[in-house]
PLY file of the C-alpha trace (Angstrom):
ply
format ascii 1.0
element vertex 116
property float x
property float y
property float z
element edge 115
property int vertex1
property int vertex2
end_header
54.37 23.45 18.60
55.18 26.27 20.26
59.21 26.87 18.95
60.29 30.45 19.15
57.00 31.41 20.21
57.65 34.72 22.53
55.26 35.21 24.95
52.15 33.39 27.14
49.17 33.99 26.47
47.58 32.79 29.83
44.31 31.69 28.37
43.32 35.53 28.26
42.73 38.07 25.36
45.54 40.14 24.43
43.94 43.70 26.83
42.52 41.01 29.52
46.44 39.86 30.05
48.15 43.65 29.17
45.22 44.70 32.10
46.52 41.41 34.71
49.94 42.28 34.45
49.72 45.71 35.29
47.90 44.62 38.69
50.30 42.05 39.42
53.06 44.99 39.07
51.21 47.44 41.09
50.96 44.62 43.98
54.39 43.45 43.52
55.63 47.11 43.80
52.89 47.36 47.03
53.79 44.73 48.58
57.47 43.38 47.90
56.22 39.72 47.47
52.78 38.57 46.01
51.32 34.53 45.39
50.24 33.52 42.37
50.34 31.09 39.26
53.96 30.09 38.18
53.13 30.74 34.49
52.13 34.56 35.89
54.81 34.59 37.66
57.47 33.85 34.95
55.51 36.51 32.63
55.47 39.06 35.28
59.11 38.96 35.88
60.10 39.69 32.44
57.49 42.81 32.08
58.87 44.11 35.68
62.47 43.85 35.45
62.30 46.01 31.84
60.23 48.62 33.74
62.85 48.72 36.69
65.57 48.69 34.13
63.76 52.00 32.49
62.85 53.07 36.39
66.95 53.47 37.33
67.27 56.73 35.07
65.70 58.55 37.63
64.58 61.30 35.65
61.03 62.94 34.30
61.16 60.46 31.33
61.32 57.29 33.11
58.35 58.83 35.43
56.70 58.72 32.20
57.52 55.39 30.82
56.49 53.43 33.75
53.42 55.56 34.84
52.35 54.44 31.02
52.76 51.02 31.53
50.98 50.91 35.68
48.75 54.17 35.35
49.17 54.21 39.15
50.40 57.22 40.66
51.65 56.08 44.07
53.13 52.79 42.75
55.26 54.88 40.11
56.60 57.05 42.44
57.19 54.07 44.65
59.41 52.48 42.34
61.02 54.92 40.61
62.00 56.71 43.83
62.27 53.67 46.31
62.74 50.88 44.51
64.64 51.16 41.68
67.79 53.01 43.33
68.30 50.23 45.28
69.31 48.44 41.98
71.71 51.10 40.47
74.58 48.60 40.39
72.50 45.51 39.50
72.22 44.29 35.43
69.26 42.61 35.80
67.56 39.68 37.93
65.41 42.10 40.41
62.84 39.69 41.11
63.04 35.88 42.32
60.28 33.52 41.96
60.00 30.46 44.37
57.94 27.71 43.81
55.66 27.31 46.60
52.73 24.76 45.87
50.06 23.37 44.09
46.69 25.18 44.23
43.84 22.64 45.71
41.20 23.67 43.68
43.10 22.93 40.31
46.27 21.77 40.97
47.82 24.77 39.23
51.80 25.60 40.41
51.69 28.13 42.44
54.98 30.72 43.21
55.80 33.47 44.93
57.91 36.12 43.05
59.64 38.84 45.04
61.77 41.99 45.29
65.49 40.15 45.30
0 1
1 2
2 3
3 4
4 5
5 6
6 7
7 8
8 9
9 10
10 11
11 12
12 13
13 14
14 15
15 16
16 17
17 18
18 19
19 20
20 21
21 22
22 23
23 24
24 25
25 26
26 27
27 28
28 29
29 30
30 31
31 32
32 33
33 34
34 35
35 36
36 37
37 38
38 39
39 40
40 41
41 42
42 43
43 44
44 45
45 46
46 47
47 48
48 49
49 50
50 51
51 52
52 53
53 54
54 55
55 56
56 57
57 58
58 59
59 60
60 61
61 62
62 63
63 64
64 65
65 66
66 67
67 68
68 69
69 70
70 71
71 72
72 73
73 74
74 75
75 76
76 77
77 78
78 79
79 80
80 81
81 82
82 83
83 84
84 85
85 86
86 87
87 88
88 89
89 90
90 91
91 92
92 93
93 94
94 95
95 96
96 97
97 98
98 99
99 100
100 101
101 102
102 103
103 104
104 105
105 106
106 107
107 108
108 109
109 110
110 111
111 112
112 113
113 114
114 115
């Protein structure tokens, strides 16, 4: 059972999934819109949308946090310059994930999740 568990664990060890979501946030932030599993998907969504939230401040500290979390140059100064403004007004929900297919090889749900 699996009640009030908090997060997935996507069948990876703990720095294998910290390492997969920070390239799934540097392509999302890349690209706009990327393909992949639903289960990444859903886990990437929450991890982006708190490092937008901390990406509106604007200021040398938010720099900071999110270059911490991506250790990419370009795509923190991508999204705390470009991307994040664009969401001053917004409380949340940046990203939307639509459900696209199912992989041939394993039949896995796949989604897309993009920049709302």
């Amino acid at each position: 059972m699996r009640h009030r568990h908090g997060y997935r664990k996507l069948s990876r060890t703990s720095s294998h999934r910290a390492a997969l979501l920070k390239n799934l946030s540097i392509a999302l932030v890349e690209h706009g819109r990327i393909e992949t599993t639903l289960a990444k998907a859903k886990t990437l969504r929450s991890v982006f949308e708190k490092m937008v939230t901390r990406a509106k401040a604007g200021d040398f500290n938010a720099h900071r946090a999110v270059f911490a979390k991506l250790q990419d140059k370009k795509a923190t100064k991508k999204l705390v310059e470009e991307i994040a403004p664009k969401y001053a007004e917004r409380n949340g929900g940046y990203t939307r994930i639509i459900k696209t297919r199912q992989r041939r090889g394993d039949s896995a749900e796949m989604a897309i999740i993009e920049l709302v």
